[in-house]
N, C-alpha and C positions, 0 to 999 in steps of 0.2 A: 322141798320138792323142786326141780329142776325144771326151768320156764321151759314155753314151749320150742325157742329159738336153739336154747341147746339142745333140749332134744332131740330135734329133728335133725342136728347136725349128725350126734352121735349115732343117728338112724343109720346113715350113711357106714360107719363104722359095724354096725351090725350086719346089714344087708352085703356088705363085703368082707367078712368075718374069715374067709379063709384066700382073698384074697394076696396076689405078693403087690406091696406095694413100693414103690419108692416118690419119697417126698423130697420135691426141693426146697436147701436151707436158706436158699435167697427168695425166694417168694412167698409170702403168706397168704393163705387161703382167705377170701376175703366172701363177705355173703351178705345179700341186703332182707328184709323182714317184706313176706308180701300177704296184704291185706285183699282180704274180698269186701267190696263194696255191695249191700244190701240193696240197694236201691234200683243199680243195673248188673248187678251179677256177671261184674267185670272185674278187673284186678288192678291193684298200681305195690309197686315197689319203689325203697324208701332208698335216695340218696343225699349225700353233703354236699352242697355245691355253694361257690363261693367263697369269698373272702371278706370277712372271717364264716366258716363252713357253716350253711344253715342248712337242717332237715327239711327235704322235697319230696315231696308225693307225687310221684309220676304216674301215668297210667304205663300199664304195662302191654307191652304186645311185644309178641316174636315174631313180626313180621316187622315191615317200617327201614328206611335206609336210615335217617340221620334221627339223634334226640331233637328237640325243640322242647322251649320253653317259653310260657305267658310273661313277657319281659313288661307290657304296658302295666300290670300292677305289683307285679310280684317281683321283681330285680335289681337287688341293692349288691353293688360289689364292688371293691376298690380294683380286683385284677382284673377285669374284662377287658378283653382286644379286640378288635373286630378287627376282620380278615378283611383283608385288602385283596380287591379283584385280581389283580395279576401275579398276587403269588403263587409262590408252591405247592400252600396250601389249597387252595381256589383252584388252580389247575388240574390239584389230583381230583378234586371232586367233581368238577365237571359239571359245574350248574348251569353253563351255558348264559348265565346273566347277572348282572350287576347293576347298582344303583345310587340314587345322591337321595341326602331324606332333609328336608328344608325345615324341619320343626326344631326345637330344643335336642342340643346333643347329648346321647346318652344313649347306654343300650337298647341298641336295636333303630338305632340312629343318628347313621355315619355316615359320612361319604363316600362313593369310589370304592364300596365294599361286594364283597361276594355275597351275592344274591341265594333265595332257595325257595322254594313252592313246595309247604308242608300239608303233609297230607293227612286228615282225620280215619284213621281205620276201621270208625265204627259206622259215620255216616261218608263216608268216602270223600266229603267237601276237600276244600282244598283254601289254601292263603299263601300270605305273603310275608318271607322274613328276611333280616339279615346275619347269615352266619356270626359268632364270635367265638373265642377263644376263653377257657377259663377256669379255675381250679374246682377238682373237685375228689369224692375220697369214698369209701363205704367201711363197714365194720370189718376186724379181723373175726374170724369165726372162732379162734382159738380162745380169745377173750371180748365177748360182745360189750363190753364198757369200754372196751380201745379204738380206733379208727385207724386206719392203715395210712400208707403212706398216698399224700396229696401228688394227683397227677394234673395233666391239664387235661379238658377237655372241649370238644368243637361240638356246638351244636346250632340249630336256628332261634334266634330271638325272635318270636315270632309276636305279633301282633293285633287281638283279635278284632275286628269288628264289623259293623250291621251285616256286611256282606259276605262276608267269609264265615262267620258260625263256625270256628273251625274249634272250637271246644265241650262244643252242646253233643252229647252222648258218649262221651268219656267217664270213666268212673268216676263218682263223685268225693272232691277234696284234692283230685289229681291238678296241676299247675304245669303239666306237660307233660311230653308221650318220653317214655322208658323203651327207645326200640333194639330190640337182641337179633335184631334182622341180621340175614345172609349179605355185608355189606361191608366194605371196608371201613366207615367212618358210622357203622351201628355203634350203640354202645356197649356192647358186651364186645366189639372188634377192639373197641380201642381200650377196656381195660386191659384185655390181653394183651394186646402190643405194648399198653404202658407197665407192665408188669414183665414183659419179656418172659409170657407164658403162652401153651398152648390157646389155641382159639378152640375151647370145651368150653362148655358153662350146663350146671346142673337147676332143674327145675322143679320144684315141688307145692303145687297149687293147694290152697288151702279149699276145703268145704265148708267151713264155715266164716261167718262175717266177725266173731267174738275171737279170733285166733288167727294166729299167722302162721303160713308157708313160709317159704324159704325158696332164693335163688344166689346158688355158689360159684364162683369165679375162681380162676386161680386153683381149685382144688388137685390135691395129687396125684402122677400121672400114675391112675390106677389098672389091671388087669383086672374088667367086671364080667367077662364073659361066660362065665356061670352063674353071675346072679343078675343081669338084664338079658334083654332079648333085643337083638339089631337087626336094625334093617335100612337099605343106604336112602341116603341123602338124594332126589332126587331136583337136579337146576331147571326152574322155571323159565322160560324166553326171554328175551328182552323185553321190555315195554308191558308184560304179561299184568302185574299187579299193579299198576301205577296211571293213575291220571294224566301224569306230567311227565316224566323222565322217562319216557318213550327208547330212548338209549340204553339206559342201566337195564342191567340184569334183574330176574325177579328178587327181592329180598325173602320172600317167603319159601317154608320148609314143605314141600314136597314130600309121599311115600309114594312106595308103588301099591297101592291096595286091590287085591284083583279079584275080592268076592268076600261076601257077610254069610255066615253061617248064624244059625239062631239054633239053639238045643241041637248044635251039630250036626243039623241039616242045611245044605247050601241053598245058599239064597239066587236065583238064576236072573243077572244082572247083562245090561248090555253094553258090553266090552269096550263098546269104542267112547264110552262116557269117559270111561274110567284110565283113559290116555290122554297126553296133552301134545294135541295137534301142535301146529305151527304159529297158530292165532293167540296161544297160548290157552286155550279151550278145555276145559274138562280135567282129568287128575282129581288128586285129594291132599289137601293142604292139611293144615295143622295152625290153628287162630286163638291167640286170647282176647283177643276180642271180639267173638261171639260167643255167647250164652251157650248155646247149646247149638250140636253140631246141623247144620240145615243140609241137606240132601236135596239133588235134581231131581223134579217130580215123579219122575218112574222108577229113581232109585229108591225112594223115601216110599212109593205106594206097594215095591216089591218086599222092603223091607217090613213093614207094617201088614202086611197082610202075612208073610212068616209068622212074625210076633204074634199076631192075634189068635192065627191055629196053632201056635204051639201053647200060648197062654189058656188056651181056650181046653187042651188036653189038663189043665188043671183045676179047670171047674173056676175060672177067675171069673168074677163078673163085670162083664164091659160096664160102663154109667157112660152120658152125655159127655161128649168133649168139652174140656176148659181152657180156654181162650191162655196162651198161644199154642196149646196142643190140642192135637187131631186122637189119639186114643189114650184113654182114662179108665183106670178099674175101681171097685168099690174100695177102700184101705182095709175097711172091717175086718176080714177074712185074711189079709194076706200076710202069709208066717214072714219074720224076719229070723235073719241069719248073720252069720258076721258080716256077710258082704251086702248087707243092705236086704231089700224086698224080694222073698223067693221067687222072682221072674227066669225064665230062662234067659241063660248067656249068651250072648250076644258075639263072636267072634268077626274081627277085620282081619283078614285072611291077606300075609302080605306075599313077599316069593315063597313060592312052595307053600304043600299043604303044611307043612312041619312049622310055618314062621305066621304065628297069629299073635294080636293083640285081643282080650278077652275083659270083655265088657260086664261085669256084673251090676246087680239089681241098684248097687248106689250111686252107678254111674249114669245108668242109662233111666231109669225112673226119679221123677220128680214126683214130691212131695204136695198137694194142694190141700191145704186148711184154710178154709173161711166160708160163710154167711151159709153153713148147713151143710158146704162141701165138703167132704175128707177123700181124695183119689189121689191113687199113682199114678200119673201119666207118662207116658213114654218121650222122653227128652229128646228127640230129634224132630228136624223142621221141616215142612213141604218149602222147598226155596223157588219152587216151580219150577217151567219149562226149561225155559232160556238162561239157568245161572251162567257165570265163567268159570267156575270152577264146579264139578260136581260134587264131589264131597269138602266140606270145610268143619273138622273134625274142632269143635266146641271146649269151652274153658270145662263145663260140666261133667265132660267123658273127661277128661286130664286130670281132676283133681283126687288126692291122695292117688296119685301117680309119680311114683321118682321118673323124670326124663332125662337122658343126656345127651346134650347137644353137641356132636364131635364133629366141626368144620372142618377138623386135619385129615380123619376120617371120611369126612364127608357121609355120618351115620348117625339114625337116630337109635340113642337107649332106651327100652323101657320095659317097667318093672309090672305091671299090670296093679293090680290093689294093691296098696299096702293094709289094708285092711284082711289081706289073707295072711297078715301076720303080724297081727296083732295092735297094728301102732297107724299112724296117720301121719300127712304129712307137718301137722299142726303140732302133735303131741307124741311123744316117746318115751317110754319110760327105763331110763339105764339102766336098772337093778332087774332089769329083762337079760341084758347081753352078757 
């Protein structure tokens, strides 16, 4: 039987079944295994880093400028360079600081190096590192027992402790952030550059914590426009997602989402939430690292009171809310289908009525078992009044989601379920295509 890592590749091949494709003979498609962590219902994807190449669990996020790495326990490696404040490299990135470290030399302390202020995406903290330089590789997809070719890479060695907390709410077993951020020194920026490929990378989150998704680099410059659905890439302001780098651009993927339909009736939202001012205010992002997507309090209560009257036309039975969510139905009663718990669909409505993304019952209902309880509850968050971002569209709605990330484009793909055909992003079965 075929693991679930090729399958999911193979999926790819399917869901573009009558695509024209052309592959480049110089690049190989490269793809790393990503893992949900049970504990926080977050994700990390698996690279080789170092010399000689060891497997890293990073946490994963598509937002984030630069990688960073826990260098005080975890960083043995004979290539590491640390970047020297006035070079070229230090220049292009623009950290604005630099520093001398007076302890035992070694990763993550050096002299006269290029400084960086990393930032935690789950609890927003923030810390202190010193960039370096350093080898590192992922698998070829074509044959998941090989590793592709060793490039370098830059990220912050970063250093945790009492005060900075900069690791506490990160998937657990991660040893640093995996960021696919909108950024020139992300790491999905620089496999492309060191591959001398397009800036695309594909995304397929797993729903279960027993099985792995999949994230592809490098993959073929494919024609998918009949079997995803785009909608552009929206740039956030300067200073918009960030604690620190007040100057950089936002790293985080933007849509334009401009109303929720629920069982195909509009949801009547207030327009100006759902733009992003000056201040960098409002809009609807797209985060792996939140659980489930959290809504501005009057989006989240116009959205929910939909739900409940339309749920409510099927005879569902509300039960007591379960702590983090606000509305829960009996499980007893509720049919399942391929696409999860017969709830009504859910629709993100992006340009034009014609361009939705379409939410069913497995994305958007959560599951709760324990101590008497069995409910579905509705996986989105009240985030209150005052968020900065209105909508920040959750790892939970993504998952068995193919995504694709076209920076060239400047567009997001996506596929809505793959569960309306058959397969997940975990598992696929060839002798299907």
């Amino acid at each position: 039987m075929s693991s679930p890592l090729i399958t999911t590749i193979l999926l790819l091949s399917s869901i573009l079944l009558h695509s024209s494709t052309q592959v480049s003979s110089q690049t190989a498609t490269l793809f790393s295994p990503i893992r949900k962590d049970e504990s926080t219902n977050l994700y990390t994807m698996l690279i080789y880093l170092k010399t000689p190449l060891q497997p890293s669990q990073l946490h994963l996020d598509v937002g984030s400028y630069l990688p960073w790495y826990d260098c005080a326990r975890h960083y043995k490696s004979s290539s590491y360079q640390p970047v020297i404040y006035n070079s070229s490299l230090c220049i292009n990135l623009d950290t604005k600081v630099y520093g001398n470290c007076f302890d035992k030399p070694g990763p993550g302390c050096s002299n006269d190096t290029c400084s960086y202020f990393p930032e935690n995406p789950v609890t927003r903290k923030g810390g202190m590192g010193e960039l370096l330089t350093d080898k590192f590789s992922l698998t070829v997809a074509k044959n998941p027992a090989q590793l592709g070719p060793v490039s370098e890479i830059v990220l912050s060695c970063t250093t945790p402790n009492k005060y900075s907390r900069i690791y506490r709410g990160l998937a657990k077993g991660s040893t640093g952030l995996a960021s696919l951020g909108r950024f020139n020194y992300s790491l999905s920026a620089q496999i492309s550059r060191g591959s001398s490929s397009l800036w695309i990378f594909t995304l397929c989150l797993p729903s279960l914590s027993n099985a792995s998704g999949i994230v592809l680099f490098n993959s073929p410059k494919i024609d998918v426009s009949n079997s995803l659905i785009y909608t552009p890439l929206i740039l956030g302001p300067r200073g918009a997602d960030t604690q620190s780098f007040y100057w950089y651009k936002s790293p985080d993927y933007y849509i334009g989402l401009t109303s929720f339909k629920v069982n195909g009736k509009l949801v009547l939202l207030n327009q100006t939430l759902l733009a992003i001012d000056e201040l960098g205010l409002g809009g609807t992002k797209i985060s792996t690292s939140k659980p489930y997507t959290v809504l501005q309090s009057s989006i989240f209560t116009a959205l929910a009171d939909a739900f409940v009257k339309e749920s409510g036309k099927l005879n569902f039975t509300l039960v007591n809310p379960v702590e983090p969510f606000s509305v829960c139905y009996a499980a007893e009663k509720i049919p399942i289908t391929r696409v999860g718990p017969a709830f009504p669909a859910i629709d993100l409505v992006l340009q034009g009525k014609e361009v939705f993304w379409r939410i069913y019952g497995s994305n958007s209902m959560v599951r709760i078992k324990n101590e008497g309880v069995d409910a579905w509850c509705l996986g989105f968050m009240d985030g209150g009044l005052n968020t900065r971002t209105s909508i920040v569209i959750g790892g939970h709605q993504l998952e068995d989601n193919l995504l694709e990330f076209d920076l060239e484009r400047e567009r997001l793909g996506f596929s809505s379920s793959l569960l309306l055909r058959g397969t997940t992003c975990a598992d696929f079965d060839f002798k299907t295509t």
